[in-house]
BASENU-548272 format. One record per residue (C-alpha): residue number from 1; z, y, x; residue in three letters. Coordinates in nm, 3 decimals, decimal comma. Each point is the difference from the previous one (the first is absolute). Layout:
[site NUM [Z Y X] ala]
...
% end
This chain:
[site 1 [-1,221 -0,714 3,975] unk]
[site 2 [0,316 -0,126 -0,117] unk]
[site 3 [0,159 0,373 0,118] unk]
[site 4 [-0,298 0,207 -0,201] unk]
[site 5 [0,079 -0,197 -0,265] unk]
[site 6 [0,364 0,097 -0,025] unk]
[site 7 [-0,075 0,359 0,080] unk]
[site 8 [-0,240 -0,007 -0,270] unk]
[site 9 [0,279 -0,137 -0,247] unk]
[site 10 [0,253 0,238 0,085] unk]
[site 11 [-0,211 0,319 -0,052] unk]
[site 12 [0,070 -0,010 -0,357] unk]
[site 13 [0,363 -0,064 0,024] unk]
[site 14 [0,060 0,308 0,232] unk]
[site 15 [-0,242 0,224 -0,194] unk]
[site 16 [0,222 -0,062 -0,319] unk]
[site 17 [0,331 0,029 0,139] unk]
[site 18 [-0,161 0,304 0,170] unk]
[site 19 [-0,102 0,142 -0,322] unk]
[site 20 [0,325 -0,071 -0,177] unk]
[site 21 [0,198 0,178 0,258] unk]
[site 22 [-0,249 0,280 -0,046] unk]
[site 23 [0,132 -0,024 -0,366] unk]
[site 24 [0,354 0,013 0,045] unk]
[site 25 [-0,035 0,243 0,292] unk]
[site 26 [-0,189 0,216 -0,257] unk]
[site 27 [0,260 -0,017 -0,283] unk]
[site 28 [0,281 0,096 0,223] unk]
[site 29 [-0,168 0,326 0,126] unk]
[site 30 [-0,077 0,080 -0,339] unk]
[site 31 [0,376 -0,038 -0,070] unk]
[site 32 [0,119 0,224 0,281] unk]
[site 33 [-0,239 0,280 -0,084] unk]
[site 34 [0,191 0,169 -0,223] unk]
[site 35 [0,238 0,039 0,220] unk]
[site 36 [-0,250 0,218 0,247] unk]
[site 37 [0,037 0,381 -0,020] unk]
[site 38 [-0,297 0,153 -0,200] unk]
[site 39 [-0,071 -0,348 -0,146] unk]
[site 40 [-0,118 0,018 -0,376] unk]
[site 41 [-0,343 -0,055 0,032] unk]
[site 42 [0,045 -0,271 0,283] unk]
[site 43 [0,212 -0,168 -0,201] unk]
[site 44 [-0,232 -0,019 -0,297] unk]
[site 45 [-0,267 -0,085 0,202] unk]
[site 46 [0,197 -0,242 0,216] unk]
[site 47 [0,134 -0,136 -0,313] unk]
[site 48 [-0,377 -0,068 -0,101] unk]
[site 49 [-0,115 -0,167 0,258] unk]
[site 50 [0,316 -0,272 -0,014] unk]
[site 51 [-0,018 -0,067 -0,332] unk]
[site 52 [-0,405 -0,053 0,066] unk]
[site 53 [0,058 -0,216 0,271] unk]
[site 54 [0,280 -0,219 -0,144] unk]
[site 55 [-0,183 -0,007 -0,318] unk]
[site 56 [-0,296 -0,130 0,158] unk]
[site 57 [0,158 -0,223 0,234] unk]
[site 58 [0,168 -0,160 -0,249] unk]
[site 59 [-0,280 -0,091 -0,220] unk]
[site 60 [-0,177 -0,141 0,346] unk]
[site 61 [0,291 -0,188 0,047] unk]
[site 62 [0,029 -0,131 -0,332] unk]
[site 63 [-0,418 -0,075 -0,046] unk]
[site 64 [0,081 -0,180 0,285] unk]
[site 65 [0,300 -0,213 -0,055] unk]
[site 66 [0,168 0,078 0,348] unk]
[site 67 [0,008 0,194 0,344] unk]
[site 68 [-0,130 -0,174 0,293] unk]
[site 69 [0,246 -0,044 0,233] unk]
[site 70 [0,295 0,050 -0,263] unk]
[site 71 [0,196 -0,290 -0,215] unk]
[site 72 [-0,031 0,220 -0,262] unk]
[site 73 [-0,089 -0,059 -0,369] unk]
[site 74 [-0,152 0,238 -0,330] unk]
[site 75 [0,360 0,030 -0,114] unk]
[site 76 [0,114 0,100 0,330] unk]
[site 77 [-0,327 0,222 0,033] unk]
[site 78 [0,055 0,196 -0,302] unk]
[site 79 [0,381 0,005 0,078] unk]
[site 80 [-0,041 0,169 0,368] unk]
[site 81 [-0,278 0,255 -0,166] unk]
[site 82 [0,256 0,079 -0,291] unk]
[site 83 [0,249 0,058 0,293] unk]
[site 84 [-0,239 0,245 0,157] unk]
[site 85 [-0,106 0,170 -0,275] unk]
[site 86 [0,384 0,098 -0,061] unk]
[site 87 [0,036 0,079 0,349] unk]
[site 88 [-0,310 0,223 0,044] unk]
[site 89 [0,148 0,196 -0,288] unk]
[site 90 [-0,306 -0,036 -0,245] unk]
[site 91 [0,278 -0,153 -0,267] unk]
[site 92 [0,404 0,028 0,054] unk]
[site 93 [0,204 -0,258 -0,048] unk]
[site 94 [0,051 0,080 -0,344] unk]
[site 95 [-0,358 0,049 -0,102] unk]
[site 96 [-0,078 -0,392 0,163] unk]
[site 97 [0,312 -0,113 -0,248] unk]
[site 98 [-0,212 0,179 -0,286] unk]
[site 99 [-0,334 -0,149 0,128] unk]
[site 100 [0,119 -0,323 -0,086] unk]
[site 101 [-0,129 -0,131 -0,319] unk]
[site 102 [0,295 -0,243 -0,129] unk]
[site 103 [-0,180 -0,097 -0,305] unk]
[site 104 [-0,254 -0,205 0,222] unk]
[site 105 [0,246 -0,126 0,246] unk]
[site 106 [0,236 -0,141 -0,309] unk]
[site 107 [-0,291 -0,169 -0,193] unk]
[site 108 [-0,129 -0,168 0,283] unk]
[site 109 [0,337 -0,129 0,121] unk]
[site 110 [0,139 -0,083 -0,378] unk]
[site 111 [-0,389 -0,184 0,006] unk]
[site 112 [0,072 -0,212 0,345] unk]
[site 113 [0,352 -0,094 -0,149] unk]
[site 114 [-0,151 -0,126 -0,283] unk]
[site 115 [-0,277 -0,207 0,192] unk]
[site 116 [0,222 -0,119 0,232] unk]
[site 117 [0,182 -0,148 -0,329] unk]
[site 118 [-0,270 -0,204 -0,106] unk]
[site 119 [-0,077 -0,076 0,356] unk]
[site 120 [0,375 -0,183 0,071] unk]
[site 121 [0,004 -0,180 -0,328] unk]
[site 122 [-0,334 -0,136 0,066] unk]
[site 123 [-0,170 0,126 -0,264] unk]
[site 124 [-0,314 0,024 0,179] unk]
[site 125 [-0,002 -0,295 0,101] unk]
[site 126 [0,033 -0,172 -0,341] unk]
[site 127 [-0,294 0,197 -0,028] unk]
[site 128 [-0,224 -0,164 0,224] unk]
[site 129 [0,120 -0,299 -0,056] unk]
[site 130 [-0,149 0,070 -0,350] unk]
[site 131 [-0,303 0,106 0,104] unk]
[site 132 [-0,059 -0,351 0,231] unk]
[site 133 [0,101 -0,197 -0,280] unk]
[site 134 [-0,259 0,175 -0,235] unk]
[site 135 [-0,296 0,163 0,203] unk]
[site 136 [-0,248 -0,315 0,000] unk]
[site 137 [-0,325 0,166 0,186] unk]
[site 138 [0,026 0,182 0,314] unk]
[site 139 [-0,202 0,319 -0,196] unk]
[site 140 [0,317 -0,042 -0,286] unk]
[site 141 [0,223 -0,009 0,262] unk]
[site 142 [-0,169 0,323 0,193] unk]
[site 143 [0,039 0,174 -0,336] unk]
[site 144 [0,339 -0,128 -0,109] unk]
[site 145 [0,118 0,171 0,388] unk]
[site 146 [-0,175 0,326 -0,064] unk]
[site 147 [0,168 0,013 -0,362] unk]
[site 148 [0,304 -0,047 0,144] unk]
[site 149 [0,010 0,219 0,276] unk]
[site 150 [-0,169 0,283 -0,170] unk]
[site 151 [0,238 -0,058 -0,340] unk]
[site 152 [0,325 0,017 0,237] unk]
[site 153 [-0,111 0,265 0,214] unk]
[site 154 [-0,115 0,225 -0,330] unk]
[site 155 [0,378 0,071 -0,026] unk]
[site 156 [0,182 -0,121 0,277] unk]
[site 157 [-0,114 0,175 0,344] unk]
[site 158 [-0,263 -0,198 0,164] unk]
[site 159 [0,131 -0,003 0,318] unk]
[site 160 [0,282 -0,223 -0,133] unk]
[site 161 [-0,190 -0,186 -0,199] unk]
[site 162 [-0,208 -0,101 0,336] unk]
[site 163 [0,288 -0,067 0,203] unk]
[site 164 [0,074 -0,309 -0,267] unk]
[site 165 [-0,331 -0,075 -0,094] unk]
[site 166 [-0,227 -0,073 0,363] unk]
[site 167 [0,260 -0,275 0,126] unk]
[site 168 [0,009 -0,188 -0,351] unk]
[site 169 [-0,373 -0,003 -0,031] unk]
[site 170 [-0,071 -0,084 0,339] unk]
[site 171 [0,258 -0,305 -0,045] unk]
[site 172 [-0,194 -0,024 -0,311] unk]
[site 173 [-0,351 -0,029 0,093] unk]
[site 174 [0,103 -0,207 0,293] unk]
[site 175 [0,178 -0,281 -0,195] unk]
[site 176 [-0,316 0,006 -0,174] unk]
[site 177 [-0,228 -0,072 0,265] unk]
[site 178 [-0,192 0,345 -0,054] unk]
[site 179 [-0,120 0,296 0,219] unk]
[site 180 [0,309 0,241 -0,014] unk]
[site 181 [-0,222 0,317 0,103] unk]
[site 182 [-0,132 0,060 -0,331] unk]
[site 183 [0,285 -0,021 -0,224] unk]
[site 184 [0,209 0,185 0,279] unk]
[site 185 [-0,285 0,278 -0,079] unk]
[site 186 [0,066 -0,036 -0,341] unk]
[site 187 [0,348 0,073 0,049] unk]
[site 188 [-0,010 0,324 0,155] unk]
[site 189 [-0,341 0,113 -0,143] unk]
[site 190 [0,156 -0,046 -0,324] unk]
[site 191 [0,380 0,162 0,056] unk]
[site 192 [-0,226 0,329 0,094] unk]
[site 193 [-0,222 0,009 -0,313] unk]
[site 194 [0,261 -0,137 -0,260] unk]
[site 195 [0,230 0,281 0,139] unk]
[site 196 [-0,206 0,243 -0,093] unk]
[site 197 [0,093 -0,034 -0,339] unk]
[site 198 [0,369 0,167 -0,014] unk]
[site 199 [0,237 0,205 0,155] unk]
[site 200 [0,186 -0,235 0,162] unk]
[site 201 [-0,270 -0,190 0,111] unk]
[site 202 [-0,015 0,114 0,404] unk]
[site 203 [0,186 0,230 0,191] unk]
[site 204 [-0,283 0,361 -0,045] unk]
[site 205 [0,012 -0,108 -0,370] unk]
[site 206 [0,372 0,047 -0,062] unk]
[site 207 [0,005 0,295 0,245] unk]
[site 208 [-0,309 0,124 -0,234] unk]
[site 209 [0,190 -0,066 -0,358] unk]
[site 210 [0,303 0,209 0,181] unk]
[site 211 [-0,222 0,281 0,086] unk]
[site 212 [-0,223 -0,025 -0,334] unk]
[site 213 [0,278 -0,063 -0,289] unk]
[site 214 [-0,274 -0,171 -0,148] unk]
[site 215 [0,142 -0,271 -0,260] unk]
[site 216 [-0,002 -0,317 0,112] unk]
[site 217 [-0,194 -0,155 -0,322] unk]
[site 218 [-0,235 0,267 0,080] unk]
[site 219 [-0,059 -0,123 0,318] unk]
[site 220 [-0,060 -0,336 -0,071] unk]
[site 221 [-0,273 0,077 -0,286] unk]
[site 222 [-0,184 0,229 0,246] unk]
[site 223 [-0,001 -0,239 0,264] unk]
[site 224 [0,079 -0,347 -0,147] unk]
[site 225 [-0,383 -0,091 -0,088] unk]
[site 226 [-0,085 0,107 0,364] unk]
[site 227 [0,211 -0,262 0,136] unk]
[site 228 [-0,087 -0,244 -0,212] unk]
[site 229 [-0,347 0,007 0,078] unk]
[site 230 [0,069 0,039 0,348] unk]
[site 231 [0,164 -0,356 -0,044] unk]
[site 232 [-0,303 -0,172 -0,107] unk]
[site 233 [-0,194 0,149 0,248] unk]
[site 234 [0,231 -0,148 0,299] unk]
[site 235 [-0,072 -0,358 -0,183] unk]
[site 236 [-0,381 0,088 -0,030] unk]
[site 237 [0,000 0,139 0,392] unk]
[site 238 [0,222 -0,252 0,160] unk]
[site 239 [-0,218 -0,309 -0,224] unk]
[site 240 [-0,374 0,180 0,129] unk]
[site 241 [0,143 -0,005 0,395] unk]
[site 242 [0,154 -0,345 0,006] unk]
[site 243 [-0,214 -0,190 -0,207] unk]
[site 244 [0,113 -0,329 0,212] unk]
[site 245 [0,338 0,023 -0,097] unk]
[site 246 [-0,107 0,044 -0,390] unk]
[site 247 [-0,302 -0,161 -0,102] unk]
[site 248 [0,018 -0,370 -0,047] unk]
[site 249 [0,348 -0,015 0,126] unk]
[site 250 [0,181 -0,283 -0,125] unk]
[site 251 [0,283 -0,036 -0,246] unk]
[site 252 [0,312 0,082 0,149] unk]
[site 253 [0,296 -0,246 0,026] unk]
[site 254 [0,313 0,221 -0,027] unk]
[site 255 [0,336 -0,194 0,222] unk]
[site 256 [0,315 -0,046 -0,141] unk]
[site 257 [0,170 0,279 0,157] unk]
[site 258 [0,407 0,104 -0,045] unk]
[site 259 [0,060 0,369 -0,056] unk]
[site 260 [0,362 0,127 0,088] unk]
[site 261 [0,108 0,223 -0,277] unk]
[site 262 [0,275 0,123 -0,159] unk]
[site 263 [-0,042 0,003 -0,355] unk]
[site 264 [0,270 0,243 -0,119] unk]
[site 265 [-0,098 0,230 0,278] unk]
[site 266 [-0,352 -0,046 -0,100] unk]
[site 267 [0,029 0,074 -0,391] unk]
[site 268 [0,245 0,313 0,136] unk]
[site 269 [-0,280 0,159 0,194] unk]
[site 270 [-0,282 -0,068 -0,189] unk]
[site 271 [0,222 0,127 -0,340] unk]
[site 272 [0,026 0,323 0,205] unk]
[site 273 [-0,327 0,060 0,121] unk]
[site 274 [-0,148 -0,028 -0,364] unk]
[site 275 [0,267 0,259 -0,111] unk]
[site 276 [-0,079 0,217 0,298] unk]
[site 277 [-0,375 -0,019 -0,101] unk]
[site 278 [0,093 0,075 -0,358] unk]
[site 279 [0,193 0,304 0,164] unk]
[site 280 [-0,296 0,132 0,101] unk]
[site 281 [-0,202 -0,018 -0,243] unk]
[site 282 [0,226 0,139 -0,236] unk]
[site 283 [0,017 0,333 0,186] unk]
[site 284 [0,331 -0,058 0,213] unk]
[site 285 [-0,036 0,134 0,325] unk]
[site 286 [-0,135 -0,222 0,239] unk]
[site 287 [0,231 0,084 0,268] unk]
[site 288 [0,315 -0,008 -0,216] unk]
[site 289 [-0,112 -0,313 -0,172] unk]
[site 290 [-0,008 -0,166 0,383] unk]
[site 291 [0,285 0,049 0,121] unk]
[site 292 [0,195 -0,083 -0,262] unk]
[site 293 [-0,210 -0,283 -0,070] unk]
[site 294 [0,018 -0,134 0,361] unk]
[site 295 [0,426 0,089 0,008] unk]
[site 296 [0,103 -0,158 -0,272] unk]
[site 297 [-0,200 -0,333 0,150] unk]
[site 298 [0,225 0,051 0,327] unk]
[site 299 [0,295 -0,120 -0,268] unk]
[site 300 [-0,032 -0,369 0,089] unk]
[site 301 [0,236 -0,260 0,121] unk]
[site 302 [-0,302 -0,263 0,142] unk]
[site 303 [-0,196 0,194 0,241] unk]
[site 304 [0,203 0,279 0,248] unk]
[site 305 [-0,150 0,315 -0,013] unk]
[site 306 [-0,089 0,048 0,393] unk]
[site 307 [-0,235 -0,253 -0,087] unk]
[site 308 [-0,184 0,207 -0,195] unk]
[site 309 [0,051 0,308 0,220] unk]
[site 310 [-0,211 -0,213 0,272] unk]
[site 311 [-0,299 -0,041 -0,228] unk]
[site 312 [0,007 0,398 -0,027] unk]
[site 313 [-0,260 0,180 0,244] unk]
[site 314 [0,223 0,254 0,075] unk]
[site 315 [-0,242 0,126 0,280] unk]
[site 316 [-0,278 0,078 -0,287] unk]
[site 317 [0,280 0,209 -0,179] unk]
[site 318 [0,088 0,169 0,308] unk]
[site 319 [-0,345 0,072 0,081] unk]
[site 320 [-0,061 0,170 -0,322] unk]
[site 321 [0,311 0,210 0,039] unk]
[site 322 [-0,165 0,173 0,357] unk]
[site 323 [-0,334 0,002 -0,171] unk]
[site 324 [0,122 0,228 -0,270] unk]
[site 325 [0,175 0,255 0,243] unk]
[site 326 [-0,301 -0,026 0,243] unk]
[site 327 [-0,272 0,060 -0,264] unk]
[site 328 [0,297 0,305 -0,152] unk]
[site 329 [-0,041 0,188 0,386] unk]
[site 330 [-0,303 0,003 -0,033] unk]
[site 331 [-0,065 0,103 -0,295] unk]
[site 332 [0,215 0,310 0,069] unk]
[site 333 [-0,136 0,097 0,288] unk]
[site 334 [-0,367 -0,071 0,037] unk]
[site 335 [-0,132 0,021 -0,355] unk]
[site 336 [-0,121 0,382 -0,036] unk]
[site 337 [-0,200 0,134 -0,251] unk]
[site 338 [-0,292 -0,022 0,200] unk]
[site 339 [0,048 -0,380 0,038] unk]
[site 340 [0,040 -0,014 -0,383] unk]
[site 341 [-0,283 0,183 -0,037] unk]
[site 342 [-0,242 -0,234 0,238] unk]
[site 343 [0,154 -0,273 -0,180] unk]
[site 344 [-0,109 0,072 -0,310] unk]
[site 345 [-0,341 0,032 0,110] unk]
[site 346 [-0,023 -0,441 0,028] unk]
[site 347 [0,051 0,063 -0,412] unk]
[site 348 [0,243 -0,254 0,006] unk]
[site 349 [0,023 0,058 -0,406] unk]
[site 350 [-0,341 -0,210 0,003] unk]
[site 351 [0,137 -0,372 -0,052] unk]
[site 352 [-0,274 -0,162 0,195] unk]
[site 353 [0,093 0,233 0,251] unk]
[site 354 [0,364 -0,028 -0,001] unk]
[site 355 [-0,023 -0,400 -0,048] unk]
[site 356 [-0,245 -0,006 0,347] unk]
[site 357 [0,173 0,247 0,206] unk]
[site 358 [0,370 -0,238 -0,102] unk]
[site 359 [-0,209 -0,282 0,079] unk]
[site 360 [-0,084 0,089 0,357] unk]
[site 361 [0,309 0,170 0,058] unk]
[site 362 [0,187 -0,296 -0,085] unk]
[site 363 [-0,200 -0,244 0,252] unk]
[site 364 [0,056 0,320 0,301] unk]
[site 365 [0,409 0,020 -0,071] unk]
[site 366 [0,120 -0,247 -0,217] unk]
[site 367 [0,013 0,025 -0,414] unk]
[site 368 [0,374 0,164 0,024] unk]
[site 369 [-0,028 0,280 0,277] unk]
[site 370 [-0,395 0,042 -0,201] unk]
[site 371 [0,228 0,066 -0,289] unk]
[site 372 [0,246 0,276 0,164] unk]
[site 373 [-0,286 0,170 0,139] unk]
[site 374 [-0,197 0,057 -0,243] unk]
[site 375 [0,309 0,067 -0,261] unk]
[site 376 [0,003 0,364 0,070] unk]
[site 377 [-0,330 0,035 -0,148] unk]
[site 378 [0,033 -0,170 -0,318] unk]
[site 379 [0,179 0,328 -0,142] unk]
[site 380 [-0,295 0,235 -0,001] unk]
[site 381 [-0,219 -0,242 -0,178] unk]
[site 382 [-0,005 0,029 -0,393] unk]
[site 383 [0,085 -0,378 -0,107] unk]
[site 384 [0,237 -0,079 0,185] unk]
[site 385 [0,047 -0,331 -0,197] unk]
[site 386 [-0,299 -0,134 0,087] unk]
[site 387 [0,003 0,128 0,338] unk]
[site 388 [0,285 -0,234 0,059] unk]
[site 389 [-0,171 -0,282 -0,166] unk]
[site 390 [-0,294 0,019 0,219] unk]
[site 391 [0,202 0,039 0,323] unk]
[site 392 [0,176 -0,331 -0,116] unk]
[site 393 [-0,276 -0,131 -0,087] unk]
[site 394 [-0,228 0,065 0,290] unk]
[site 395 [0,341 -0,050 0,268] unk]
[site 396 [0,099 -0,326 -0,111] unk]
[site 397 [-0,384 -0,159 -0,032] unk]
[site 398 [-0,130 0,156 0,341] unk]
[site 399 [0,277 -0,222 0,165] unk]
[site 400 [-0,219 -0,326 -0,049] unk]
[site 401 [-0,333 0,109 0,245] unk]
[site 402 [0,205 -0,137 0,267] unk]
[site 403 [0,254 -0,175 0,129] unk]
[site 404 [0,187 0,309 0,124] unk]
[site 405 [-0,079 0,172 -0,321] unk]
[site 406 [0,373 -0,098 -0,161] unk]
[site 407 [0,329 -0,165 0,137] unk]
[site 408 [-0,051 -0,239 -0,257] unk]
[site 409 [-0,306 -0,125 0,154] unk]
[site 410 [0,277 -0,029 0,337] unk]
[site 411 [0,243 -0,200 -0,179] unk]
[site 412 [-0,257 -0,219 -0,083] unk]
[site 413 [-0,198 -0,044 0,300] unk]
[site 414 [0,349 0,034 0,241] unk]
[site 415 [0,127 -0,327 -0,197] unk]
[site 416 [-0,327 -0,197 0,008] unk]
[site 417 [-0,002 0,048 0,393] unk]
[site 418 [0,372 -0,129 -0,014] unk]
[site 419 [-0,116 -0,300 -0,134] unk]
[site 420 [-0,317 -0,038 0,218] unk]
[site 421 [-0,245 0,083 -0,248] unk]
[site 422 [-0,208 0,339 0,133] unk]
[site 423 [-0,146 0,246 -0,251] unk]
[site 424 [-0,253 0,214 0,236] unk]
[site 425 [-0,143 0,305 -0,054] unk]
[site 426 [-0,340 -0,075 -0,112] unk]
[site 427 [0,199 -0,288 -0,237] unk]
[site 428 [0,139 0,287 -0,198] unk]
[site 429 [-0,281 0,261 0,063] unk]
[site 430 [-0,256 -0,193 -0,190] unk]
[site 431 [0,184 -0,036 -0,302] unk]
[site 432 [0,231 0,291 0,008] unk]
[site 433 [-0,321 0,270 0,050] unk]
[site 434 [-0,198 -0,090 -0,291] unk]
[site 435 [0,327 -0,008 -0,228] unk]
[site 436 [0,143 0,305 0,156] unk]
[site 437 [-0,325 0,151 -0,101] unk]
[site 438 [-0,087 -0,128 -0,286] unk]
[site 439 [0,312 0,057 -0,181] unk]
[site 440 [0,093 0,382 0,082] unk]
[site 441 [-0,366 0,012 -0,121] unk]
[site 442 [0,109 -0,148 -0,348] unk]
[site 443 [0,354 0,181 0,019] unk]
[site 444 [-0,193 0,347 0,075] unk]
[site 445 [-0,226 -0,047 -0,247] unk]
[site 446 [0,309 -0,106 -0,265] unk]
[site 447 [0,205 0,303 0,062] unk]
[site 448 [-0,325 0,237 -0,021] unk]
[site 449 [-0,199 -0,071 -0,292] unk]
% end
């Protein structure tokens, strides 16, 4: 039995190593056929096929979240199928450089400096503190934690905003004597819908405001009110499913609790951040208004700056980087005319249409590689402004049906199990479906009538 068992267990792991070998194996012939006699046409089609099966062996990969039988991660996934792509020849070396988009990997670094400033002069945790001190009822302090994280994540990368938020709330909740699961929910329900609202609200969104040159005040009208009623909802949702931790609760009895913070640091970063938020909505560009933003807080004599490199996810940058040439190989080899053509068939420049098909691609491959692939067909359609608003829209929503649906919902659920506190599947499922739905029904409905 025992020896089934293991056979059983080990199919998958040789199957994908198998099938990544294939891969490689794949892009290297394609690589050497140009150097056959009589080899244009092999080469194109050669060329073809690689960049098809890299393309969609990445995106496997990365709907995934690893290989079997590999220690390997997304970033390293999309870093390997960047490599490929270069070596197969569907992009040189030069064109990958070009592929690249800076202005997305400079905003969201200048964002995570800026974070990780508030972060290491406990700013967040003054925060929370707050929030004990004043949130009386467990339903005031359900809503004061969805404010919170949806306010924060709105413009400063929810991801982030997670990695701060689930350990103070579940030291929160605890202290208090109170189910964590719920506000833990809360947490990274909320950072998905508040981000909705700007730019630099989640990862697709400032990769989306690169691509769209859309203003960032712009953004934040069209999108704003679908947030914030996406905020109320999570209250309403998480309230109507656990009723026992809400209705006839009793008043809560906050602790006396000592927050480590450095109060010069503190005023420093959160001076900065309302100045980079002014930035933005004054028409700056976001990416230039980052960095400089997030470099000039490096200029401290309290807090060494390595410190702040390690709260950088340096990984998510990197994996953005081999996204970008990945999705560019592609693109260059495998979208024909005829593709276009079929393409445009779905009548992607129907919102509903273009908010459900984000939607499910989003839930198959993750909101960011949804984004990349269906960038390419954004140009065709006749407002592209709105386009872009409703792949936002639609990417960043569709990442609450399930727990999988957004790294944010990870974070969360990584740090709860950390801490002994398990968020299953059918624990986020039976909130996270109806909201999912419900609000890209609302945010549809906003951007189309």
């Amino acid at each position: 039995m025992r020896d089934s068992a293991s056979n059983r267990s080990r199919w998958p792991v040789a199957l994908s190593v198998l099938l990544v070998a294939l891969v490689v194996v794949i892009a290297i012939a394609a690589a050497l056929a140009p150097l056959l006699p009589a080899s244009d046409q092999i080469g194109v089609d050669g060329g073809r096929v690689a960049a098809g099966c890299i393309f969609v062996g990445s995106y496997l990969a990365l709907a995934i979240g690893r290989i079997p039988g590999l220690n390997i991660d997304r970033a390293g996934i999309a870093l390997v199928g960047a490599g490929l792509m270069v070596a197969s020849g569907a992009l040189s070396i030069e064109d990958a450089y070009k592929a690249v988009d800076l202005d997305t990997i400079t905003l969201l670094l200048g964002m995570m400096i800026v974070v990780a400033s508030l972060r290491l002069s406990g700013f967040f945790g003054v925060a929370t503190a707050w929030v004990m001190m004043h949130a009386r009822r467990p339903l005031i302090l359900l809503g004061a934690i969805v404010a919170t994280s949806g306010v924060f994540s709105a413009f400063l990368v929810n991801d982030a905003i997670c990695l701060v938020l689930a350990p103070l709330v579940l030291e929160l909740t605890l202290a208090l004597g109170r189910q964590p699961v719920p506000y833990l929910l809360a947490v990274a329900m909320a950072s998905n819908v508040g981000s909705t609202a700007t730019i630099t609200g989640n990862p697709q969104n400032i990769m989306i405001g690169s691509f769209s040159h859309i203003p960032y005040t712009k953004f934040a009208l069209a999108l704003g009110p679908v947030a914030l009623v996406g905020l109320v909802i999570i209250v309403a949702l998480i309230a109507l499913f656990h009723r026992a931790e809400f209705v006839g609760a009793p008043r809560l009895e906050a602790p006396l609790r000592e927050v480590n913070a450095n109060r010069a640091l503190m005023t420093r970063a959160v001076l900065a951040t309302l100045i980079l938020i002014a930035l933005f909505f004054a028409g700056v560009a976001p990416a230039k208004a980052a960095i400089v933003i997030g470099g000039l807080l490096l200029l401290t004599r309290r807090v060494k700056s390595r410190r702040v490199y390690a709260d950088i996810d340096w990984s998510l940058l990197l994996m953005f980087a081999g996204l970008f040439i990945i999705v560019a190989g592609a693109e260059r080899t495998l979208l024909t005319p005829e593709l276009f053509a079929a393409i445009g068939k779905l009548q992607l420049n129907r919102i509903p249409v273009l908010s459900g098909t984000m939607a499910v691609l989003s839930n198959l491959v993750s909101n960011v590689p949804a984004v990349l692939l269906i960038k390419p067909f954004v140009a065709p359609l006749k407002d592209h402004d709105t386009a872009w608003l409703v792949i936002a829209m639609a990417s960043t929503l569709a990442g609450n049906f399930t727990v999988l649906g957004s790294i944010a919902n990870l974070i969360v659920v990584q740090r709860a199990a950390a801490s002994g506190v398990v968020i299953g599947f059918w624990d986020y499922f039976r909130v996270g479906a109806p909201l999912t739905i419900i609000t890209l029904a609302i945010g549809t409905l906003w951007l189309w009538l």
